[in-house]
DOTOR-447032 format. One line per 4 residues: number of its first residue (from 1); their letters; for each residue y, x, z of N, C-alpha, C, O. Coordinates in nm, 2 decimals, padded with zeros to 4 digits. Example, Ala and Ser with C-alpha at 12.3 -4.5 7.8 and 13.67 -1.06 7.14 Angstrom:
BEGIN
1	AS	-00.57 01.32 00.78 -00.45 01.23 00.78 -00.33 01.32 00.78 -00.33 01.42 00.85; -00.22 01.28 00.71 -00.11 01.37 00.71 00.00 01.29 00.79 00.11 01.34 00.80
! end
This chain:
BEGIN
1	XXXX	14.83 11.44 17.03 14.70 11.51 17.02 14.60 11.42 16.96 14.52 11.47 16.88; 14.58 11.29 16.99 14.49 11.18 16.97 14.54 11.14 16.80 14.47 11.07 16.72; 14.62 11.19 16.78 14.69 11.13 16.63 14.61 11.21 16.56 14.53 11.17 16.48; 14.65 11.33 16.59 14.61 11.47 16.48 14.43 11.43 16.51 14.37 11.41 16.41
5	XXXX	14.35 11.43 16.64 14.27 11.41 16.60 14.18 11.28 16.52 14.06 11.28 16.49; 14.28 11.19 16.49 14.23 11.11 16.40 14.25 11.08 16.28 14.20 10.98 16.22; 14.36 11.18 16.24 14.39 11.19 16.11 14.30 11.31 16.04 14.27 11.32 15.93; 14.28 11.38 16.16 14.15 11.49 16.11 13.99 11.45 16.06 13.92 11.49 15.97
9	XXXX	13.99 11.37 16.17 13.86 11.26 16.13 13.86 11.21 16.03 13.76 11.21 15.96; 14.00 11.13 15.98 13.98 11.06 15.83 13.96 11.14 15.73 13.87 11.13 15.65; 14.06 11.27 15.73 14.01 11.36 15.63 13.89 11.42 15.62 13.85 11.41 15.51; 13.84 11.47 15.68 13.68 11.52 15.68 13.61 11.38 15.61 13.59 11.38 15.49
13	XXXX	13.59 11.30 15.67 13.52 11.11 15.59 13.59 11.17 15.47 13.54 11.26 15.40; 13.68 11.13 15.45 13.71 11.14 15.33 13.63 11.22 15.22 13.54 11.17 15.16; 13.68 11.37 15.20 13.56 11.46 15.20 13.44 11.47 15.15 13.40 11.50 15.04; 13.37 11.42 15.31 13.21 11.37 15.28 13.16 11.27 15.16 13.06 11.27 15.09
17	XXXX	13.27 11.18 15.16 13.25 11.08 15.09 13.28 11.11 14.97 13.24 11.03 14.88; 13.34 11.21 14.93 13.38 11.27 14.78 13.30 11.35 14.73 13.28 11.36 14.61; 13.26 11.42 14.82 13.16 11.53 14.80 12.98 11.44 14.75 12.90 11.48 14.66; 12.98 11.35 14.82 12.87 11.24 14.81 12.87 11.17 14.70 12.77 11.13 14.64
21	XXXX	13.03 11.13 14.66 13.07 11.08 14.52 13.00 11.13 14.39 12.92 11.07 14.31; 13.06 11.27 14.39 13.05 11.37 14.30 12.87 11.41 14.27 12.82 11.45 14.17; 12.78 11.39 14.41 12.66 11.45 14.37 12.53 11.33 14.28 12.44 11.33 14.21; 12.62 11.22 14.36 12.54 11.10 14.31 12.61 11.10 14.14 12.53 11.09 14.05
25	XXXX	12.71 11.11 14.13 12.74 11.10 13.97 12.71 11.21 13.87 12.77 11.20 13.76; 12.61 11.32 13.90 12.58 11.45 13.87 12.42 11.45 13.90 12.34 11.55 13.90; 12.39 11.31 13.93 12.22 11.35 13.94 12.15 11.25 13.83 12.17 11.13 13.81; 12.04 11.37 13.74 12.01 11.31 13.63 11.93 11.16 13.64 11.87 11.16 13.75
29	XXXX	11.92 11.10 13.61 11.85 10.91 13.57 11.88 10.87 13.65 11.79 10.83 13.72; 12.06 10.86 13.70 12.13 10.72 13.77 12.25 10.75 13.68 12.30 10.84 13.62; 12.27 10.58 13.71 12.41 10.57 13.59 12.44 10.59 13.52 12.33 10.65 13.48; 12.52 10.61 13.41 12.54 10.61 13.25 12.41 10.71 13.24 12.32 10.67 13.17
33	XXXX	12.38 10.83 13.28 12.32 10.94 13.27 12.18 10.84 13.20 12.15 10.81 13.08; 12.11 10.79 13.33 12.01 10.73 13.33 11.98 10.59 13.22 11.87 10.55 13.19; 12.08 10.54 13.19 12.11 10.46 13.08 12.08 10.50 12.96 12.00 10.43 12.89; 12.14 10.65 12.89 12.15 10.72 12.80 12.00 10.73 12.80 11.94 10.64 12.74
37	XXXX	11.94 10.81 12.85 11.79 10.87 12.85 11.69 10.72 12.85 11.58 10.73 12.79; 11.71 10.62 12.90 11.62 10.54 12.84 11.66 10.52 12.71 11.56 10.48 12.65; 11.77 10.51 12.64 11.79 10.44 12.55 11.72 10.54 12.44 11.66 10.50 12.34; 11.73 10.67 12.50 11.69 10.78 12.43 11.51 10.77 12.41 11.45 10.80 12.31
41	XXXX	11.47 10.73 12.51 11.28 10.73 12.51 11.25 10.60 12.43 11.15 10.58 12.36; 11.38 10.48 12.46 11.31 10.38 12.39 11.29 10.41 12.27 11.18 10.41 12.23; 11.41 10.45 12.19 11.41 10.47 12.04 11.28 10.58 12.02 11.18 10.54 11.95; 11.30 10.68 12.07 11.15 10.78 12.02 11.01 10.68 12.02 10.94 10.68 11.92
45	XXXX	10.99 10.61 12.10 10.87 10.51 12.10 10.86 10.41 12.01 10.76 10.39 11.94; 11.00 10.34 12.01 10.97 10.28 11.88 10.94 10.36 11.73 10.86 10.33 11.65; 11.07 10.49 11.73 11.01 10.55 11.59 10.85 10.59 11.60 10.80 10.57 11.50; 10.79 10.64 11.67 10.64 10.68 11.70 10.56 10.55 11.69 10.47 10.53 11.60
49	XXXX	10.59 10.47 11.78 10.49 10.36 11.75 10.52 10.27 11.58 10.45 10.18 11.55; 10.65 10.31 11.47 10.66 10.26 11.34 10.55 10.37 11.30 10.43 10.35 11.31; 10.61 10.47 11.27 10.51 10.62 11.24 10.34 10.60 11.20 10.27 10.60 11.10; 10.32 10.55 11.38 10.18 10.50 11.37 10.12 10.42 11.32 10.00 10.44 11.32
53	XXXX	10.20 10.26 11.26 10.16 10.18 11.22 10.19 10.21 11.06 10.11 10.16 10.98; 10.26 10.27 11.02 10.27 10.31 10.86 10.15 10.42 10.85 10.12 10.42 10.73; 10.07 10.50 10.93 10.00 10.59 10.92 09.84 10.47 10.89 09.77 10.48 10.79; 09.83 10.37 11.00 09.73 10.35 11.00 09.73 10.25 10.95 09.65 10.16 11.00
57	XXXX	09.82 10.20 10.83 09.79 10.11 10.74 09.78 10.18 10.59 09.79 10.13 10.48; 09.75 10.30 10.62 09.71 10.35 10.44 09.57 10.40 10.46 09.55 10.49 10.54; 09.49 10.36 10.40 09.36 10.37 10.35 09.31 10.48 10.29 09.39 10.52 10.20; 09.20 10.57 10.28 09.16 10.66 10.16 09.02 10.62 10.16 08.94 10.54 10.21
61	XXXX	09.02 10.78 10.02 08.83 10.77 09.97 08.77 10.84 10.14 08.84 10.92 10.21; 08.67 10.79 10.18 08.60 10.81 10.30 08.50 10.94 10.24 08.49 11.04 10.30; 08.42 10.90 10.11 08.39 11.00 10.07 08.45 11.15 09.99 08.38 11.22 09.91; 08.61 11.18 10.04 08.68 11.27 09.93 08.65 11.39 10.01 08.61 11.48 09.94
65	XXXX	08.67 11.40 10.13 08.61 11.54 10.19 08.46 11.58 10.20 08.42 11.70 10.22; 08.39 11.50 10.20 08.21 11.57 10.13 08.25 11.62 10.02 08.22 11.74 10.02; 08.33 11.55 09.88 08.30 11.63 09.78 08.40 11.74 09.74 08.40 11.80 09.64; 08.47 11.75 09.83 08.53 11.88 09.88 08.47 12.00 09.90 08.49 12.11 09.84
69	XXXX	08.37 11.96 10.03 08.29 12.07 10.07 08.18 12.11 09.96 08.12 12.22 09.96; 08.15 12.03 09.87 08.05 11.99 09.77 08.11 12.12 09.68 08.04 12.22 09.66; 08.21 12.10 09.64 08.28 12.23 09.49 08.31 12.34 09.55 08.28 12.45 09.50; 08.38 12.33 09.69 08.35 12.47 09.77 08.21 12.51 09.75 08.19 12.59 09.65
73	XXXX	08.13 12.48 09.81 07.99 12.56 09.82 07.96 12.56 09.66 07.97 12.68 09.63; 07.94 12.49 09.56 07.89 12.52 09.45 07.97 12.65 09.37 07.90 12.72 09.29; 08.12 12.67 09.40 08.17 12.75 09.33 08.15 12.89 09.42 08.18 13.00 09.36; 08.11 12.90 09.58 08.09 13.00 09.66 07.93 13.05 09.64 07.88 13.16 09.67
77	XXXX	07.86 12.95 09.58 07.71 12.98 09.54 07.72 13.03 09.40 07.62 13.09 09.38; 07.78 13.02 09.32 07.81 13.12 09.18 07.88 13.23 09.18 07.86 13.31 09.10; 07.99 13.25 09.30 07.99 13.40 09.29 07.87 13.47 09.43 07.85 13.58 09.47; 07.84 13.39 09.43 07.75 13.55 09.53 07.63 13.57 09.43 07.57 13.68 09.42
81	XXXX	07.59 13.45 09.34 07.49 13.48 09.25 07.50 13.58 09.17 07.41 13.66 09.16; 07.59 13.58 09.12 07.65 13.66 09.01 07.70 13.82 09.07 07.71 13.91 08.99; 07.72 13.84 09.18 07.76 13.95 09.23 07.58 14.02 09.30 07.54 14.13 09.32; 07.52 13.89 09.32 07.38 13.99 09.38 07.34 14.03 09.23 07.33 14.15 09.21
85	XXXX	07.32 13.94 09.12 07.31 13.99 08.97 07.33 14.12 08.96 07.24 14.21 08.96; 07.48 14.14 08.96 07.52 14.25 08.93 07.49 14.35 08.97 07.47 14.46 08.92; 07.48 14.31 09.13 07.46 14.48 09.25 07.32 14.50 09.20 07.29 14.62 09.21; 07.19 14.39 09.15 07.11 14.48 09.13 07.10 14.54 09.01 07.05 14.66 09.01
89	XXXX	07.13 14.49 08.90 07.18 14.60 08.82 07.24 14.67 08.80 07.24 14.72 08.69; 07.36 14.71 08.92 07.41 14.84 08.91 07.50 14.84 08.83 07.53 14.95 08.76; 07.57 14.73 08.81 07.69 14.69 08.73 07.76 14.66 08.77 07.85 14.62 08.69; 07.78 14.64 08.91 07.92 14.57 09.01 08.02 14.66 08.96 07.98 14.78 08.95
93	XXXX	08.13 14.65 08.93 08.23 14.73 08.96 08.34 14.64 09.02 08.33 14.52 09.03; 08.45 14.71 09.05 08.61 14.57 09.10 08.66 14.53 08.96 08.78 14.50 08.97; 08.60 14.52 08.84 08.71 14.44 08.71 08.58 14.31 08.75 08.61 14.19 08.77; 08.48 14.35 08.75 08.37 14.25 08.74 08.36 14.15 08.84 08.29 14.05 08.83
97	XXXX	08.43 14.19 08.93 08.39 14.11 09.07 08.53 14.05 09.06 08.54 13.93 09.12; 08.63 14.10 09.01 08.77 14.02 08.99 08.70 13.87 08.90 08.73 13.75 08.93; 08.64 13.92 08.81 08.60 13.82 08.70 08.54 13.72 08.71 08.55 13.62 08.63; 08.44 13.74 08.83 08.33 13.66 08.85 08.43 13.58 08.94 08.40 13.46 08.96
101	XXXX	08.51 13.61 08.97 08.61 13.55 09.11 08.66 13.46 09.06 08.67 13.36 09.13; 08.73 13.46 08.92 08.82 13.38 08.87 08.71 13.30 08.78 08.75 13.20 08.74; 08.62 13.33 08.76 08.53 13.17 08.73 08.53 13.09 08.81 08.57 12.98 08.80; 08.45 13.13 08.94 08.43 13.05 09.05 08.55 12.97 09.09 08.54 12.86 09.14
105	XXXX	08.65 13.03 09.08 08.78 12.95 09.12 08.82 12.84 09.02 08.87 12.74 09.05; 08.79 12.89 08.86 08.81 12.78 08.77 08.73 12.65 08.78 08.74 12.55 08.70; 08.61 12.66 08.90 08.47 12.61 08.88 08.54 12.52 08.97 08.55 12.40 08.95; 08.58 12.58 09.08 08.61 12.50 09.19 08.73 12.39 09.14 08.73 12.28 09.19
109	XXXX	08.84 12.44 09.04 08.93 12.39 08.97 08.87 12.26 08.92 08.94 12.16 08.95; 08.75 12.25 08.86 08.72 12.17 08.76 08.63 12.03 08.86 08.63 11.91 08.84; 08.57 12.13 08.96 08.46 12.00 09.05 08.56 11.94 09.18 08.53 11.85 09.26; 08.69 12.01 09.19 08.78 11.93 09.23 08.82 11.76 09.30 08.93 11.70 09.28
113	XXXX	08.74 11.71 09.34 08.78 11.56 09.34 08.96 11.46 09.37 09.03 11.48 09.47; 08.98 11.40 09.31 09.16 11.38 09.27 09.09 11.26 09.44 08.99 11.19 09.45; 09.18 11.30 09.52 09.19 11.19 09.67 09.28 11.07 09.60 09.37 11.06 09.53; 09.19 10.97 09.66 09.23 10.80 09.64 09.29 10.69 09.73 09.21 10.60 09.77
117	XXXX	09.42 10.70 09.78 09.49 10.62 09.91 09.59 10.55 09.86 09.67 10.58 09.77; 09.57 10.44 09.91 09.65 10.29 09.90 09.69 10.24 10.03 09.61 10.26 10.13; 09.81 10.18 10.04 09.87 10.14 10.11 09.96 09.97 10.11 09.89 09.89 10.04; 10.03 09.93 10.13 10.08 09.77 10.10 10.15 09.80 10.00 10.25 09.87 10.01
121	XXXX	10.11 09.76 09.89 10.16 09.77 09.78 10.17 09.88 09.69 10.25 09.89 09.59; 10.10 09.97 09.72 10.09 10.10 09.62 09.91 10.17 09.61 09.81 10.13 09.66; 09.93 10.25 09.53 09.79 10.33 09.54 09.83 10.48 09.47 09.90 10.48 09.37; 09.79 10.59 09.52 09.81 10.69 09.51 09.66 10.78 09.43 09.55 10.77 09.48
125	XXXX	09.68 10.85 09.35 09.60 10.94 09.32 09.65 11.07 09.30 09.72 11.10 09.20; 09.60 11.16 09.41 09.65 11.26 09.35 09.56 11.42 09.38 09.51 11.44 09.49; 09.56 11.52 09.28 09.50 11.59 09.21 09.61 11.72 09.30 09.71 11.72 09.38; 09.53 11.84 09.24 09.56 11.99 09.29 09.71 11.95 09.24 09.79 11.92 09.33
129	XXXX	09.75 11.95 09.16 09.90 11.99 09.11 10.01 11.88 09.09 10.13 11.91 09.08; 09.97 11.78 09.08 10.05 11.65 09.08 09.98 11.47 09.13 09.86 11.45 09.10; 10.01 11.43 09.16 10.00 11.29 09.23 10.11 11.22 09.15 10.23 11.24 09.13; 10.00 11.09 09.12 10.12 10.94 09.05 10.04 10.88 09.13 09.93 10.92 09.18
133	XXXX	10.11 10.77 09.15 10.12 10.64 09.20 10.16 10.54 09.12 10.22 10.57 09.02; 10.14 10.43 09.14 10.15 10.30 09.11 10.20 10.15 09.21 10.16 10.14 09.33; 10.28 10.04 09.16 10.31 09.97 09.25 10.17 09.87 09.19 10.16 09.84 09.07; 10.05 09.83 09.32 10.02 09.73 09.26 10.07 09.61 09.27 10.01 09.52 09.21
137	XXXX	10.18 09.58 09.32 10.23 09.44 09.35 10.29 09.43 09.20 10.29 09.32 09.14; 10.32 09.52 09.15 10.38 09.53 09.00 10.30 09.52 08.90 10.36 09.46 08.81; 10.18 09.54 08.85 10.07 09.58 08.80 10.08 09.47 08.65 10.08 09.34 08.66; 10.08 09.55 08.52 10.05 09.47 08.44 09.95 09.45 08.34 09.92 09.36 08.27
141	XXXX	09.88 09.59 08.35 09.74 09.64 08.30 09.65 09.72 08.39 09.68 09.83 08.45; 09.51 09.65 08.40 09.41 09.71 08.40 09.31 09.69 08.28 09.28 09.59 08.22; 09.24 09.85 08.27 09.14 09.85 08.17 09.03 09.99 08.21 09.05 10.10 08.25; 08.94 09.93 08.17 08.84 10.02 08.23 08.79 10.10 08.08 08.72 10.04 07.99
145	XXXX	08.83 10.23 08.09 08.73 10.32 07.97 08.65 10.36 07.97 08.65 10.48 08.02; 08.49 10.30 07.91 08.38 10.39 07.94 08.37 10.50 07.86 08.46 10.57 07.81; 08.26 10.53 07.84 08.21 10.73 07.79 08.09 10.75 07.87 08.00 10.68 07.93; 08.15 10.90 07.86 08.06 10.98 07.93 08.09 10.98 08.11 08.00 10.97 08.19
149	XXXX	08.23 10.99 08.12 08.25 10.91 08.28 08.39 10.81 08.23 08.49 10.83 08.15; 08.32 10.67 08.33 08.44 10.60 08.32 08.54 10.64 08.41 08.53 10.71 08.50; 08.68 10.55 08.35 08.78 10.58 08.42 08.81 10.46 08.45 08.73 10.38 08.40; 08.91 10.39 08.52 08.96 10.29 08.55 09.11 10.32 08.58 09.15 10.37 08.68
153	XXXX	09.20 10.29 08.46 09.36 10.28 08.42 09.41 10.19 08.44 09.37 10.08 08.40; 09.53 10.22 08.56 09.59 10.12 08.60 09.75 10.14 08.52 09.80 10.25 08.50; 09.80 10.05 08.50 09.95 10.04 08.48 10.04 09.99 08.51 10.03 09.88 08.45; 10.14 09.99 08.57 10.25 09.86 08.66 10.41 09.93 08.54 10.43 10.02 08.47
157	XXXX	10.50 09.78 08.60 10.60 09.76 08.52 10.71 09.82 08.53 10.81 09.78 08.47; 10.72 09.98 08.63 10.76 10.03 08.65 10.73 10.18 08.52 10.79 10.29 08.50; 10.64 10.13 08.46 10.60 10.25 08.38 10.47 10.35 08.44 10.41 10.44 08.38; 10.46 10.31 08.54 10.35 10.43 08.62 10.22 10.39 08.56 10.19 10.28 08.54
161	XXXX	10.15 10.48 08.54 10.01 10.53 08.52 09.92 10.58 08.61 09.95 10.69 08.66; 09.82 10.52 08.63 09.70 10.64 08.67 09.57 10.63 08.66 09.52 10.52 08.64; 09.53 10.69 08.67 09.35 10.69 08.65 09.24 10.73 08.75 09.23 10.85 08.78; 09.18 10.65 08.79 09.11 10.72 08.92 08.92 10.74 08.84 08.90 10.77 08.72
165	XXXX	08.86 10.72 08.90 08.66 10.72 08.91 08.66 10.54 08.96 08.71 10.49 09.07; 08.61 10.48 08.86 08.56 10.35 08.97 08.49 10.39 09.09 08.54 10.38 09.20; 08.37 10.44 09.05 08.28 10.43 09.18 08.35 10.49 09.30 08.28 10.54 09.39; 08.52 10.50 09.31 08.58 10.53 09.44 08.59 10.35 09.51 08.57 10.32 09.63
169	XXXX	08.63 10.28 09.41 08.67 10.16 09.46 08.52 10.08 09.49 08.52 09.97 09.55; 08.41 10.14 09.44 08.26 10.05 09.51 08.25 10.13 09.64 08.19 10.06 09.72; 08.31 10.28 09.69 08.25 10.35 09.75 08.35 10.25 09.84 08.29 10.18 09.92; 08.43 10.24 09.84 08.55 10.22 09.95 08.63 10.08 09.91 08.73 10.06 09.84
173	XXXX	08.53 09.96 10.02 08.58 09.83 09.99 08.71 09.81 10.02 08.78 09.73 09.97; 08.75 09.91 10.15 08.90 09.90 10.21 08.99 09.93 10.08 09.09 09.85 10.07; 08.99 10.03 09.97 09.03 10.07 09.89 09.08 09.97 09.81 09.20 09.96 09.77; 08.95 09.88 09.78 08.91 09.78 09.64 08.97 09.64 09.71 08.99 09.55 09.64
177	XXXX	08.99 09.63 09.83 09.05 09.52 09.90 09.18 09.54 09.88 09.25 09.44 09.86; 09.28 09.70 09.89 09.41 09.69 09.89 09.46 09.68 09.74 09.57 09.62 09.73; 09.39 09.72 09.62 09.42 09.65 09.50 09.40 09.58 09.43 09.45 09.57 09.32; 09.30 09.49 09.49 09.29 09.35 09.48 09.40 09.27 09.51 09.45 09.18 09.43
181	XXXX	09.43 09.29 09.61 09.56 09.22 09.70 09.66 09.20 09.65 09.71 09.09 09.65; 09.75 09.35 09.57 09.81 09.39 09.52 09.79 09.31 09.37 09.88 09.25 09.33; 09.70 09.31 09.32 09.67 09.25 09.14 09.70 09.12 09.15 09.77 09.06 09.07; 09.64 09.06 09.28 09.66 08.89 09.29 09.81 08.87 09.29 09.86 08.81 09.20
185	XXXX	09.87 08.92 09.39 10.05 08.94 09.37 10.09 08.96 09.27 10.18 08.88 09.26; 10.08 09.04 09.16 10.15 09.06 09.05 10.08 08.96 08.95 10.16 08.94 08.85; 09.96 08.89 08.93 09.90 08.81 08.88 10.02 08.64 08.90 10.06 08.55 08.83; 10.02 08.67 09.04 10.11 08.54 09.08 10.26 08.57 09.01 10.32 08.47 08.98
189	XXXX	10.30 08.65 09.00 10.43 08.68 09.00 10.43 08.70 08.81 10.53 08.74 08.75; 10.31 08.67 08.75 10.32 08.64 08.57 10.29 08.81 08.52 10.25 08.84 08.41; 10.31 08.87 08.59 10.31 09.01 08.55 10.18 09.05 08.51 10.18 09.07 08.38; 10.05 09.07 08.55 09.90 09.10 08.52 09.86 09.00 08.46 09.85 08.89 08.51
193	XXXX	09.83 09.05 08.35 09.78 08.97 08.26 09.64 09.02 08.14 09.59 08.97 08.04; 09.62 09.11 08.22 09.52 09.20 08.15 09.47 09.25 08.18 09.53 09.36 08.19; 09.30 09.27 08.25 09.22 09.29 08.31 09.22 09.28 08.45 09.19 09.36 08.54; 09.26 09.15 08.45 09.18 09.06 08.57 09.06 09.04 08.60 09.03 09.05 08.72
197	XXXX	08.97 09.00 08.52 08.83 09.01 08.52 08.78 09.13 08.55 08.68 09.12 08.61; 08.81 09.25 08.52 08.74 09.35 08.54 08.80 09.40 08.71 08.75 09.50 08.77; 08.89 09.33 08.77 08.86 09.39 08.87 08.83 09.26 08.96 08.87 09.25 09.07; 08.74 09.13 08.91 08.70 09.08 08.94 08.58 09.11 08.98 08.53 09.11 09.09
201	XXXX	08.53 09.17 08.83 08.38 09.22 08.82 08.32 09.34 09.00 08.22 09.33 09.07; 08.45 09.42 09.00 08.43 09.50 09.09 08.41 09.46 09.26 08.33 09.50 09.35; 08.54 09.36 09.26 08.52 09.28 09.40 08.36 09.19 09.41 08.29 09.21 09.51; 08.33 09.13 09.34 08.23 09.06 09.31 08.12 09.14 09.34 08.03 09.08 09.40
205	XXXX	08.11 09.25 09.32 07.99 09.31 09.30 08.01 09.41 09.46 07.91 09.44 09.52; 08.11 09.44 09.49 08.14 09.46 09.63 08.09 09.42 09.72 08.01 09.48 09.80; 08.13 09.25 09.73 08.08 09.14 09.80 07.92 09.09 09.80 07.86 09.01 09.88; 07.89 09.15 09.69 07.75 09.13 09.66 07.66 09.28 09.72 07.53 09.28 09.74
209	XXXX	07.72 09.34 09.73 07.66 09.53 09.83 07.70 09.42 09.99 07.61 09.34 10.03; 07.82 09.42 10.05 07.83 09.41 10.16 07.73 09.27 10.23 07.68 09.26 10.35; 07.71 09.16 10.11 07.63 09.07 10.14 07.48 09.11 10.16 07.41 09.05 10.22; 07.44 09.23 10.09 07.29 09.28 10.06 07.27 09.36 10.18 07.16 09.35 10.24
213	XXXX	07.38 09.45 10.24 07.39 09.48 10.37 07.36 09.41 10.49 07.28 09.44 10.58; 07.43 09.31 10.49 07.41 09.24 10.61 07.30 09.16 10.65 07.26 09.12 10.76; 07.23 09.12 10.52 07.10 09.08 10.48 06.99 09.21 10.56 06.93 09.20 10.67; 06.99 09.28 10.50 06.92 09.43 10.52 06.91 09.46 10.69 06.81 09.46 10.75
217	XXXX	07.04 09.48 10.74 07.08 09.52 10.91 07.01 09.41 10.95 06.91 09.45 11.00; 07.01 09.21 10.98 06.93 09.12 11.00 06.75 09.15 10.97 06.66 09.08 11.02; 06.74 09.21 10.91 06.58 09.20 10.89 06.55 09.09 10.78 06.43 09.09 10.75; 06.64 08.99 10.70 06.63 08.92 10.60 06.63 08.98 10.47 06.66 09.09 10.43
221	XXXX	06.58 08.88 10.40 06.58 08.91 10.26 06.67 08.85 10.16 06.66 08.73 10.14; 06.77 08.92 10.08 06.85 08.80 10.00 06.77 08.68 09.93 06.67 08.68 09.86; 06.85 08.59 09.97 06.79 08.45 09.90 06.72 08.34 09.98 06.71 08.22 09.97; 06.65 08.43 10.09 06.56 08.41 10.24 06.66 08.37 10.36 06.71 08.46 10.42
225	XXXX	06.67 08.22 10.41 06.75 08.17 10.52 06.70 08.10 10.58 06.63 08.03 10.51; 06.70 08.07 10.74 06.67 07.94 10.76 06.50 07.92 10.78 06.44 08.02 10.82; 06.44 07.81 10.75 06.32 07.78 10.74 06.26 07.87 10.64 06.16 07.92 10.66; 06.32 07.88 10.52 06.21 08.03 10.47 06.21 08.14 10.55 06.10 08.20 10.57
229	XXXX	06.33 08.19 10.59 06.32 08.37 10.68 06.22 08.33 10.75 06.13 08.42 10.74; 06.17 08.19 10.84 06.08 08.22 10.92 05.94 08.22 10.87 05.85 08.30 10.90; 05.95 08.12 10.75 05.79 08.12 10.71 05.73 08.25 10.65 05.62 08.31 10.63; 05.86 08.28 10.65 05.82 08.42 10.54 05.79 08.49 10.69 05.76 08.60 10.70
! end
């Protein structure tokens, strides 16, 4: 009787101990389980934290959404012009208001501003309907076209073209700092060999706004340091 009851005993232990087996290897973040799932959060954090550092190493125009809102309103202030025109003379009809519609839209087409973002080794311009880029680390021409508005044409050895507004690259020293960067690289590397100076001209004169600034926020006057700031 003492046998059976302790062969009974073992089996039950037994049992418990399987049953205990089974729940520990079925509960999620222990063992392989919990191995797997970190390996799984690390990788997400690293791709997110790459993500973020390629995000917040491309640059743009700081000014390209004012002149956004800028051709909005100008082309939204020509059609209501043109429709109060009309309603007081009694000339609205729907071909007319279709028409006035499709100016304003060509209006808005035309005051459009093309967005200007650079990144390590590239610069992007791109417009309603297509975007080029450029490598500047490649870069074998710059030339600046004046007129009626200048342009500034860049060209790298890849064949790429583009054309932006200078006054994006005075507006936006981060801009004019990432293709600078880029021109000195392909300058080193024998490639730029033609209009170096002119984007000399532009850093130069950069450095010469940011110097006039800091002059300005001080209470100084350029050229004034030292024992003159005070006499003065």
């Amino acid at each position: 009787m003492g046998l059976h009851r302790t062969r009974a005993r073992g089996v039950v232990r037994g049992a418990v101990r399987g049953v205990a087996r089974g729940r520990g290897g079925t509960q999620p973040g222990t063992g392989a389980g919990a191995d797997a799932e970190g390996d799984a959060g690390v990788d997400a954090g690293t791709d997110a934290g790459a993500d973020a550092g390629a995000a917040a190493d491309v640059v743009g125009d700081r000014t390209w959404a004012g002149e956004v809102r800028a051709a909005v309103f100008c082309a939204l202030t020509l059609f209501v012009l043109v429709l109060i025109v009309d309603g007081a003379n009694t000339t609205l009809t729907w071909p007319r208001a279709a028409l006035w519609a499709g100016l304003s839209a060509v209006l808005y087409v035309v005051l459009h501003p093309a967005r200007v973002t650079a990144g390590p080794g590239w610069l992007a311009v791109r417009r309603l309907l297509r975007t080029r880029r450029v490598c500047t680390g490649l870069l074998t021409a710059v030339r600046l076209d004046g007129g009626v508005a200048a342009r500034l044409v860049l060209r790298d050895s890849l064949g790429n073209r583009v054309e932006l507004d200078p006054k994006v690259l005075t507006d936006n020293p981060l801009l004019l700092h990432r293709l600078d960067r880029g021109a000195r690289d392909a300058q080193a590397r024998g490639l730029l060999r033609t209009g170096v100076t002119v984007l000399h001209r532009f850093t130069d004169r950069a450095d010469a706004e940011a110097a006039r600034a800091v002059f300005e926020a001080s209470g100084l006057t350029p050229g004034l340091t030292g024992e003159s700031a005070r006499d003065s």
